[in-house]
N, C-alpha and C positions, 0 to 999 in steps of 0.2 A: 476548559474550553474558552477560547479568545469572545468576545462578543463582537460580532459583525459591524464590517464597517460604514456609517450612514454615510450614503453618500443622494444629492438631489438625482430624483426622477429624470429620465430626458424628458418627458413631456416637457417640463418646466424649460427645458432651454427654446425646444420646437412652440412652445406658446411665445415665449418672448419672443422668437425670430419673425415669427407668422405677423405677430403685431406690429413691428416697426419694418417689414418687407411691404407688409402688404395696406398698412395703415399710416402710420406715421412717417415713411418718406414720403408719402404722395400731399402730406399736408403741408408741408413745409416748400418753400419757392424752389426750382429746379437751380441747379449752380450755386445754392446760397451756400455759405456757412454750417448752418443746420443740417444741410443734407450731408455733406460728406461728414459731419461729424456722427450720422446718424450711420451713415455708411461702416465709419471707422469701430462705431459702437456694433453692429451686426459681424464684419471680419472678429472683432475682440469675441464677441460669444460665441461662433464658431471655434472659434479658436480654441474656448473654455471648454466647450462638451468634445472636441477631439482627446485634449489634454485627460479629461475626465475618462474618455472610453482608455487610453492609455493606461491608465492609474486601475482599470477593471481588468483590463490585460495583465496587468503585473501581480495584481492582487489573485485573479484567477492560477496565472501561474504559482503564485508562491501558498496556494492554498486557504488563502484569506478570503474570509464569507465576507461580502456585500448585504448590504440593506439597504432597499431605495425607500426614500421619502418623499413623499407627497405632502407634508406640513412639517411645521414645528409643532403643530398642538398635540401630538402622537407620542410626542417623545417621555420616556421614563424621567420621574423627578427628579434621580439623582443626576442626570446629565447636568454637563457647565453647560451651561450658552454663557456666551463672550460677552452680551450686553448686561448678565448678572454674576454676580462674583459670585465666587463657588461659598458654600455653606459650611459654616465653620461645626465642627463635630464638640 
């Protein structure tokens, strides 16, 4: 049997959103720079969790189990993470 795919929680996107919706544009001067880049930064993460619900869609259909994460510190030791190089046997 395959081992499920980790894929992030939506929480993790709906926190990010909620924080620069509802925080971090209103700090920044109205028409500046900052703001539509912040703007640009919120369409982009929308963008990621539709992409993401997509890729649940496909995996649903094709029978591939999902795992949502809520950290990295959860994960089994033998995983890679990218910022450490895999373990030489």
């Amino acid at each position: 049997m395959e081992r499920p795919i980790p894929l992030p929680s939506h929480i993790h996107y709906e926190l990010l959103l909620q924080l620069l919706e509802r925080q971090t544009m209103f700090a920044v001067n109205q028409n500046s720079p900052q703001q539509e880049q912040i703007h640009e930064l919120i369409i982009t993460l929308r963008k990621a969790l539709s992409q993401q619900k997509q890729l649940e869609e496909s995996c649903n259909r094709a029978n591939i189990a999902i795992e949502y994460h809520w950290s990295l510190n959860n994960l089994p030791a033998s995983s890679y993470s990218p910022s450490s190089p895999p373990k030489d046997n």
